[in-house]
PyMOL CGO cylinders between C-alpha atoms (Angstrom):
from pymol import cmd
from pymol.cgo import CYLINDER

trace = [
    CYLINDER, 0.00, 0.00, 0.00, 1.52, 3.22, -0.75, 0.3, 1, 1, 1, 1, 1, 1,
    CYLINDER, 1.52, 3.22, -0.75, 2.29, 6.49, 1.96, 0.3, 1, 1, 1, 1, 1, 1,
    CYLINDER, 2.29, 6.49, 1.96, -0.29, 8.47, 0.34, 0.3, 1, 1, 1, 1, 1, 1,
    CYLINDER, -0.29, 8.47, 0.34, -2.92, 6.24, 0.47, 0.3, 1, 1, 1, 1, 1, 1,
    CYLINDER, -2.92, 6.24, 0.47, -2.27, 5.37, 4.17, 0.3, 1, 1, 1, 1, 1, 1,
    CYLINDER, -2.27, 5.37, 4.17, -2.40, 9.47, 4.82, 0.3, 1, 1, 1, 1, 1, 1,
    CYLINDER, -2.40, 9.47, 4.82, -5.82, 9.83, 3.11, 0.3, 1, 1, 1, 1, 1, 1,
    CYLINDER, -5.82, 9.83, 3.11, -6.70, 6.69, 5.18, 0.3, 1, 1, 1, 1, 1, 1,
    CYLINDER, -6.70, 6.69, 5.18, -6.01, 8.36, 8.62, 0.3, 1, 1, 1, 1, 1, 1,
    CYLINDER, -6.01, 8.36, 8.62, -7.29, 11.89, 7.54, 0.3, 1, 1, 1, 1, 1, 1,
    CYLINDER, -7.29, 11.89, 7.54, -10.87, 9.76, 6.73, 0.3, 1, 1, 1, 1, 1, 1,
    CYLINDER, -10.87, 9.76, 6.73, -10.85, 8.73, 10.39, 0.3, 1, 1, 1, 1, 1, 1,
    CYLINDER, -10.85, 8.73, 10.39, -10.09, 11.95, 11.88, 0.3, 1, 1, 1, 1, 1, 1,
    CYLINDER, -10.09, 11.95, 11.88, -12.97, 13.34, 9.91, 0.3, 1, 1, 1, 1, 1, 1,
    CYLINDER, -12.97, 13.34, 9.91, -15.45, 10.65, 10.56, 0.3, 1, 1, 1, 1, 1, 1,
    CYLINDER, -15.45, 10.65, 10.56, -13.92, 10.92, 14.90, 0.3, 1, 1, 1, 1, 1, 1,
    CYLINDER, -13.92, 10.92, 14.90, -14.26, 14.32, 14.50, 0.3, 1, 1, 1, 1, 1, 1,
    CYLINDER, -14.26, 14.32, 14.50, -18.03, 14.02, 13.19, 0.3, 1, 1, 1, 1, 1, 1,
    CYLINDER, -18.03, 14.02, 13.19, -18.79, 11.28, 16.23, 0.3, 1, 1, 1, 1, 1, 1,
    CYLINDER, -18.79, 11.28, 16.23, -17.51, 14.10, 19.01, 0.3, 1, 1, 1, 1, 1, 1,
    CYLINDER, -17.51, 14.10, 19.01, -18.01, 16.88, 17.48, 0.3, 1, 1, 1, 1, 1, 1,
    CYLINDER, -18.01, 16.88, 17.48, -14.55, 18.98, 17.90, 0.3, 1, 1, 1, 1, 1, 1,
    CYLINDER, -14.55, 18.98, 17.90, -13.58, 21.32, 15.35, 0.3, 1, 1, 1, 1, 1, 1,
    CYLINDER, -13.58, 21.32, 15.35, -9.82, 20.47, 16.49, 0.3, 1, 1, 1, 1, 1, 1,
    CYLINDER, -9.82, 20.47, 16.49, -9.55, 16.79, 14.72, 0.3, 1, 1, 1, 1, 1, 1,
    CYLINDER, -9.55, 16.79, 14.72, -10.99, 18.58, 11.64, 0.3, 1, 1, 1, 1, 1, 1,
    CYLINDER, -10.99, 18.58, 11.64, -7.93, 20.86, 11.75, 0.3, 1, 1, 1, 1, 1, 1,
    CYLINDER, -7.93, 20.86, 11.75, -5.40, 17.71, 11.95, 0.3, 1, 1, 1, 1, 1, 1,
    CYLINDER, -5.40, 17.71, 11.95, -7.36, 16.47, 9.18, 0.3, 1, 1, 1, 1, 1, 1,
    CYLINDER, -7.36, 16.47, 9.18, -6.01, 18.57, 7.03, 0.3, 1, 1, 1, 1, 1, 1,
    CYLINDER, -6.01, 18.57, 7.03, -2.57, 17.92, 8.40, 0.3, 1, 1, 1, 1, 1, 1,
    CYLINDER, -2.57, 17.92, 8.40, -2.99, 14.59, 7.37, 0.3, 1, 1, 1, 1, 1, 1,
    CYLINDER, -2.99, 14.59, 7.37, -4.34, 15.93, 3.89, 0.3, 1, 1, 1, 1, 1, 1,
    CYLINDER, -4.34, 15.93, 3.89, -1.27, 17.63, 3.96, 0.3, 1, 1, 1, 1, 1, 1,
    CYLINDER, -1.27, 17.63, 3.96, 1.24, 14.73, 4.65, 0.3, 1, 1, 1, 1, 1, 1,
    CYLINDER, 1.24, 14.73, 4.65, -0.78, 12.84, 1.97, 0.3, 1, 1, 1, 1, 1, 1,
    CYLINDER, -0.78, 12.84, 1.97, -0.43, 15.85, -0.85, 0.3, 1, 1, 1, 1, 1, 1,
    CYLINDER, -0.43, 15.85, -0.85, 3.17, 15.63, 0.17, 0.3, 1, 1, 1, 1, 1, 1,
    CYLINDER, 3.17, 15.63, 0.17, 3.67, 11.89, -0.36, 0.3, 1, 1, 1, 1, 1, 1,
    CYLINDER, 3.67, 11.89, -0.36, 1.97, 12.34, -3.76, 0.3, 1, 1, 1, 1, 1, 1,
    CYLINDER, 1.97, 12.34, -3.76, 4.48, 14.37, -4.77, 0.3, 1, 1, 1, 1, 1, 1,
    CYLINDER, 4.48, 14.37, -4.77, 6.78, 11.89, -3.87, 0.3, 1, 1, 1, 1, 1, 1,
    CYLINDER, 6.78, 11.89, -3.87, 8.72, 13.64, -0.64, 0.3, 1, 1, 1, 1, 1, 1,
    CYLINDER, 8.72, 13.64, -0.64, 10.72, 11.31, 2.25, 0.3, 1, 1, 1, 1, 1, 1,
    CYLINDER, 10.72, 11.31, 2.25, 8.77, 10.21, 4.67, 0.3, 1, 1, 1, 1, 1, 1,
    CYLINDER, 8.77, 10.21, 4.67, 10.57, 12.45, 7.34, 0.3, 1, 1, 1, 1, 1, 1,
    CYLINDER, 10.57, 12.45, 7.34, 9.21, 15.66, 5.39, 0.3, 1, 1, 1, 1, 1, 1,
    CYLINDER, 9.21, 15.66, 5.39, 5.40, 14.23, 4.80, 0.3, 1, 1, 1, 1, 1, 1,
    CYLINDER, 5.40, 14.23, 4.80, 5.53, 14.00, 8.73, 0.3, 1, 1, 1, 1, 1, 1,
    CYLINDER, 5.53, 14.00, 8.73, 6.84, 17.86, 9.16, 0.3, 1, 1, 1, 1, 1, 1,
    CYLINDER, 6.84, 17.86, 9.16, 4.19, 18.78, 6.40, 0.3, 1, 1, 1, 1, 1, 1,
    CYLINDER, 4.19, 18.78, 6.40, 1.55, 17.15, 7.97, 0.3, 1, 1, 1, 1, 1, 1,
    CYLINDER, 1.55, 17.15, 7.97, 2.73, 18.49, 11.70, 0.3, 1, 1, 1, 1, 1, 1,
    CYLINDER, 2.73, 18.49, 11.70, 3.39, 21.75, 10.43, 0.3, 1, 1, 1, 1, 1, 1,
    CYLINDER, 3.39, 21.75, 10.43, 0.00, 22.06, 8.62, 0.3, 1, 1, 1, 1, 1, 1,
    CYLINDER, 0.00, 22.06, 8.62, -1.64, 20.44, 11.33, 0.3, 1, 1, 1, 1, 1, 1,
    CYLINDER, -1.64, 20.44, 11.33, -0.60, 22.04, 13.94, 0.3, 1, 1, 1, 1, 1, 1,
    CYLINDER, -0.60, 22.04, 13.94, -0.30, 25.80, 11.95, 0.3, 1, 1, 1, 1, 1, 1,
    CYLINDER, -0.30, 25.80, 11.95, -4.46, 25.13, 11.56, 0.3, 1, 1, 1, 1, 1, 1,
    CYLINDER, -4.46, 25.13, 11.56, -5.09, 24.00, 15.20, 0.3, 1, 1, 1, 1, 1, 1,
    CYLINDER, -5.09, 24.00, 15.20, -3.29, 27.01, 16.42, 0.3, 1, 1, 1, 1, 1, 1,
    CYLINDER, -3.29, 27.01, 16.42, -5.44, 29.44, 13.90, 0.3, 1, 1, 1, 1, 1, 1,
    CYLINDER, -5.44, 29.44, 13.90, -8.65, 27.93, 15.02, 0.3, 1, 1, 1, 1, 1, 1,
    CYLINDER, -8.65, 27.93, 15.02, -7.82, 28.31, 18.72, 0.3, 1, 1, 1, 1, 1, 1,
    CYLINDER, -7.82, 28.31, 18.72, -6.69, 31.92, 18.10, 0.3, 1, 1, 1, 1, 1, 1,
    CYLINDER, -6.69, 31.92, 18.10, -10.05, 32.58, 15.92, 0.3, 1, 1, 1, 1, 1, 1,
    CYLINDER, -10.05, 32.58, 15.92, -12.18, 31.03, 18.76, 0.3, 1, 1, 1, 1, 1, 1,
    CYLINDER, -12.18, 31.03, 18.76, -10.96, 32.52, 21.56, 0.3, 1, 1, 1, 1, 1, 1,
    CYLINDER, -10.96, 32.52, 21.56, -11.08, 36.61, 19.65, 0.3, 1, 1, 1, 1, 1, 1,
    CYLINDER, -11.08, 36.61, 19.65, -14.74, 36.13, 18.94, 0.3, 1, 1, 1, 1, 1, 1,
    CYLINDER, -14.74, 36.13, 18.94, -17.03, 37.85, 21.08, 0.3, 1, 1, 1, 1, 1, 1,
    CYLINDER, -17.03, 37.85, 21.08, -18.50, 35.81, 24.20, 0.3, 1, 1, 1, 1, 1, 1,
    CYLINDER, -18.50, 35.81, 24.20, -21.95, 34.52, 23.31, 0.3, 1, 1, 1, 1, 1, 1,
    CYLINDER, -21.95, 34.52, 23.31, -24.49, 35.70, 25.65, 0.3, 1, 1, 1, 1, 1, 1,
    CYLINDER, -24.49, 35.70, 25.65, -26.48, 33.97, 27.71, 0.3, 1, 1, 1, 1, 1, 1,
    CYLINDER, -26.48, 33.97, 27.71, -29.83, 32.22, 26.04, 0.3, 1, 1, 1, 1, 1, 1,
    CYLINDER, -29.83, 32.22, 26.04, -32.23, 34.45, 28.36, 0.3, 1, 1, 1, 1, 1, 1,
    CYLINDER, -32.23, 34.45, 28.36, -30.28, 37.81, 27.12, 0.3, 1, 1, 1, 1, 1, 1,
    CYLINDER, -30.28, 37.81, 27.12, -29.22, 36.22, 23.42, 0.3, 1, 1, 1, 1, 1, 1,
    CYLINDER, -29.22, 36.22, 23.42, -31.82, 37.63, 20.80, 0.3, 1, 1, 1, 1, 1, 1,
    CYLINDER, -31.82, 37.63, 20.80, -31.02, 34.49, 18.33, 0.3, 1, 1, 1, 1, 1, 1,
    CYLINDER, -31.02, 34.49, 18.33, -32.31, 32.59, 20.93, 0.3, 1, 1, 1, 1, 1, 1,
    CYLINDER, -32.31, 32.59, 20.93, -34.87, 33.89, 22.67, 0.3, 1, 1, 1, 1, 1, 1,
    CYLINDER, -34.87, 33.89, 22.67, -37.30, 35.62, 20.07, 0.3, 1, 1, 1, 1, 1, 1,
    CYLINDER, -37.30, 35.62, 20.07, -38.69, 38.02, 22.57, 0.3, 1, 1, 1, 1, 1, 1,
    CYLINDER, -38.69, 38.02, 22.57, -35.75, 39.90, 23.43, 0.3, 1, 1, 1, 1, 1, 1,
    CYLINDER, -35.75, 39.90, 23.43, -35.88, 43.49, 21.45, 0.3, 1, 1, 1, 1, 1, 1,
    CYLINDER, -35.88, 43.49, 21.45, -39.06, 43.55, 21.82, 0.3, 1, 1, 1, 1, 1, 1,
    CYLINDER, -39.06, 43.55, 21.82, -41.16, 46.73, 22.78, 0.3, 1, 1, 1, 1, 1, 1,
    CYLINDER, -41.16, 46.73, 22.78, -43.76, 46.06, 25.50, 0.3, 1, 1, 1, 1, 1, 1,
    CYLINDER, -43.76, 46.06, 25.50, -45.86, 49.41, 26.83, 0.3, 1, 1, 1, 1, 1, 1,
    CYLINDER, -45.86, 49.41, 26.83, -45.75, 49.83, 30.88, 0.3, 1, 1, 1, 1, 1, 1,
    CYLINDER, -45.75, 49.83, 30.88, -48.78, 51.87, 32.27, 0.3, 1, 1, 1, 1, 1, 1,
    CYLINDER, -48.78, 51.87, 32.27, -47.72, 51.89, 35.82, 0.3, 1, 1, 1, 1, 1, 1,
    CYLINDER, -47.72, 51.89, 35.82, -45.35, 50.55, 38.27, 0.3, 1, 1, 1, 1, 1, 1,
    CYLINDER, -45.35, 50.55, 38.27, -45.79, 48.89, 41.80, 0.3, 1, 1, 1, 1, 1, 1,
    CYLINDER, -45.79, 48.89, 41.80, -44.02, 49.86, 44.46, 0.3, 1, 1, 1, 1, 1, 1,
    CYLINDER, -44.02, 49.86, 44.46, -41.98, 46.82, 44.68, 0.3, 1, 1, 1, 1, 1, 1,
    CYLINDER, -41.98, 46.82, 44.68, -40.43, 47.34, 41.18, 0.3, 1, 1, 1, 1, 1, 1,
    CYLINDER, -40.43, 47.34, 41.18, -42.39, 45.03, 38.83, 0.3, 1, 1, 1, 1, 1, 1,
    CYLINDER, -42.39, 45.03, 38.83, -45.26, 45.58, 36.67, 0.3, 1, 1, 1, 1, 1, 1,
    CYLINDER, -45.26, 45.58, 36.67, -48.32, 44.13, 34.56, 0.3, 1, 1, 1, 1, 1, 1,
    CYLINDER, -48.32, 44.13, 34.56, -48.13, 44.04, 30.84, 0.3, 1, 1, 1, 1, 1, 1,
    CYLINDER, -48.13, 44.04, 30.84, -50.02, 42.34, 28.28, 0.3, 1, 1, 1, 1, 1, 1,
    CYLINDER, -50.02, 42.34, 28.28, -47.97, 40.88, 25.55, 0.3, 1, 1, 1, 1, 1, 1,
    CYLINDER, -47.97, 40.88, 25.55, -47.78, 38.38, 22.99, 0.3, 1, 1, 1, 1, 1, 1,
    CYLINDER, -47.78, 38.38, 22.99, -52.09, 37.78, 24.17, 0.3, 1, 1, 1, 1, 1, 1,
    CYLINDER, -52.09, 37.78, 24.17, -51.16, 37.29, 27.81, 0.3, 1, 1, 1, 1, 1, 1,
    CYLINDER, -51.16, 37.29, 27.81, -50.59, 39.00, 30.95, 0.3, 1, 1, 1, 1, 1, 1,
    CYLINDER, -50.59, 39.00, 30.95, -46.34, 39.34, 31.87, 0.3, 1, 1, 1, 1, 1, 1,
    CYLINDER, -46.34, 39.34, 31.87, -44.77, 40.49, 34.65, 0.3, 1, 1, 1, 1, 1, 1,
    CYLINDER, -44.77, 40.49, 34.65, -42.11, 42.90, 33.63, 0.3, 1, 1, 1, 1, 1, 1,
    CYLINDER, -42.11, 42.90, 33.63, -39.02, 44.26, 36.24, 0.3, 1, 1, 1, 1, 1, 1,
    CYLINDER, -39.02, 44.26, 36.24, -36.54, 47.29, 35.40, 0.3, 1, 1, 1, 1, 1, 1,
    CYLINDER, -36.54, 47.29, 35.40, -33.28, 46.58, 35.27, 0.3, 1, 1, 1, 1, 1, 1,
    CYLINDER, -33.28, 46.58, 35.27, -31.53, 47.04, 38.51, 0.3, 1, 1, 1, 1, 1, 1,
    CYLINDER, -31.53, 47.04, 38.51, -30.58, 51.00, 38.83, 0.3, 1, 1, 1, 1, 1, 1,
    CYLINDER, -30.58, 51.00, 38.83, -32.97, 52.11, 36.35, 0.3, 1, 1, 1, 1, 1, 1,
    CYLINDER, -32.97, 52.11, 36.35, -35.65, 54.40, 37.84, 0.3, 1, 1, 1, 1, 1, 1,
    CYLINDER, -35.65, 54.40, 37.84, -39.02, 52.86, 37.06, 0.3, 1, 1, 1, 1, 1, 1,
    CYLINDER, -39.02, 52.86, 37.06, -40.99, 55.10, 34.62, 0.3, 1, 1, 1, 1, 1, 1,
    CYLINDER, -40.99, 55.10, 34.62, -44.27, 54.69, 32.94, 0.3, 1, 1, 1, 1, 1, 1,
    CYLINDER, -44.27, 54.69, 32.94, -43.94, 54.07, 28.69, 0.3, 1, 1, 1, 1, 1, 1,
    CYLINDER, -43.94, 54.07, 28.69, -42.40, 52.30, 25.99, 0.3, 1, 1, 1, 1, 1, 1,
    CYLINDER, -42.40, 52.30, 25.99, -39.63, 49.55, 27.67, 0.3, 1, 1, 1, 1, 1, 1,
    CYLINDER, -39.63, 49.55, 27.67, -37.69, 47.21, 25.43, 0.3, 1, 1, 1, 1, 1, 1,
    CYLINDER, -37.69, 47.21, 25.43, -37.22, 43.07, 26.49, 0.3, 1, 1, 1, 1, 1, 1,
    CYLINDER, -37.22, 43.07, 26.49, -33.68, 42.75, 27.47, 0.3, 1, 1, 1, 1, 1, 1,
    CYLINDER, -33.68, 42.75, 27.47, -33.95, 39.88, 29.31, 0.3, 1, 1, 1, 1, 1, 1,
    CYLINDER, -33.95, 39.88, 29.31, -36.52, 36.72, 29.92, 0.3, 1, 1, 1, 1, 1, 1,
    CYLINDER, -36.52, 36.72, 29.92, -35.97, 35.03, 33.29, 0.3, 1, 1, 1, 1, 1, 1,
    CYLINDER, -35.97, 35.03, 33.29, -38.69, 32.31, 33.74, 0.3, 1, 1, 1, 1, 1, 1,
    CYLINDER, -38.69, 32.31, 33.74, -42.25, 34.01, 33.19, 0.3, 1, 1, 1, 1, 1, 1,
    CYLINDER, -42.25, 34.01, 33.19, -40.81, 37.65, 33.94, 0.3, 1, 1, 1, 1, 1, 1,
    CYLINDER, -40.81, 37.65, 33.94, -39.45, 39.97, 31.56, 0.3, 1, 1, 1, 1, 1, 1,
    CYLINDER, -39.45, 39.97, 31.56, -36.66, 42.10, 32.37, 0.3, 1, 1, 1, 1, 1, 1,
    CYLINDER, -36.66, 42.10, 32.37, -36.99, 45.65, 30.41, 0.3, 1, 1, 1, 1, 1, 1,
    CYLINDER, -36.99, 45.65, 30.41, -34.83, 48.44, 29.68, 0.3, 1, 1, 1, 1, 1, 1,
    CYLINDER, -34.83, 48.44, 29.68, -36.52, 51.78, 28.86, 0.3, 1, 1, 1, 1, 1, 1,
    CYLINDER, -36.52, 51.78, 28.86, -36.83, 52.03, 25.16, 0.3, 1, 1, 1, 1, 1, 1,
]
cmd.load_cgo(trace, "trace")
């Protein structure tokens, strides 16, 4: 059986471990191993298909760790509007209680709605920041 073939072999069982757990990492040495079998095609030693596929490998790992960790924290899936279609939303306050909360109707039911801490409550136009349980958390809009 020849190098090349053997390095296409291992790259397919990266992929298909990296499909059964789900890292992104093993897809990276992947295409190390893609690497290592590119370079045996061309017909390098056996000593340089191994410092292609390490250098390619590892050059890729390093990128997708540095890529990952620069991107902005998700937020949580009670503040994160991609999850949670509600937040953005406008509801309309008519009055506060005194212990900070607040009837609204929205969405065809009745919600209890509480200001962000700090913010003085103030009848009007509040926007969903936040859903925590059956309570909305506003922000004035």
């Amino acid at each position: 059986m020849e190098e090349s073939t053997l390095w296409w072999l291992v790259a397919g069982g990266a992929v298909m471990a990296e499909l059964l757990t789900g890292t992104f990492y093993l897809l990276m040495l992947a295409i190390g191993m893609a690497a290592g079998a590119l370079a045996a095609h061309a017909g390098w030693s056996t000593s340089a298909q191994l410092l292609a596929a390490a250098v390619v490998g590892t050059s890729a790992v390093v990128l997708c760790h540095l890529l990952r960790s620069r991107r902005a924290a998700s937020l949580p899936a009670h503040g994160n509007p991609d999850v949670n279609l509600d937040v953005g939303e406008t509801v309309q306050v008519e009055a506060w209680r005194p212990d900070g909360t607040a009837q609204v109707r929205y969405r065809g039911a009745q919600w209890t709605v509480m200001l962000r801490p700090g913010t003085p409550p103030a009848p009007g136009p509040h926007r969903v920041a936040e859903v925590i349980g059956s309570r909305l958390l506003v922000d004035p809009a």
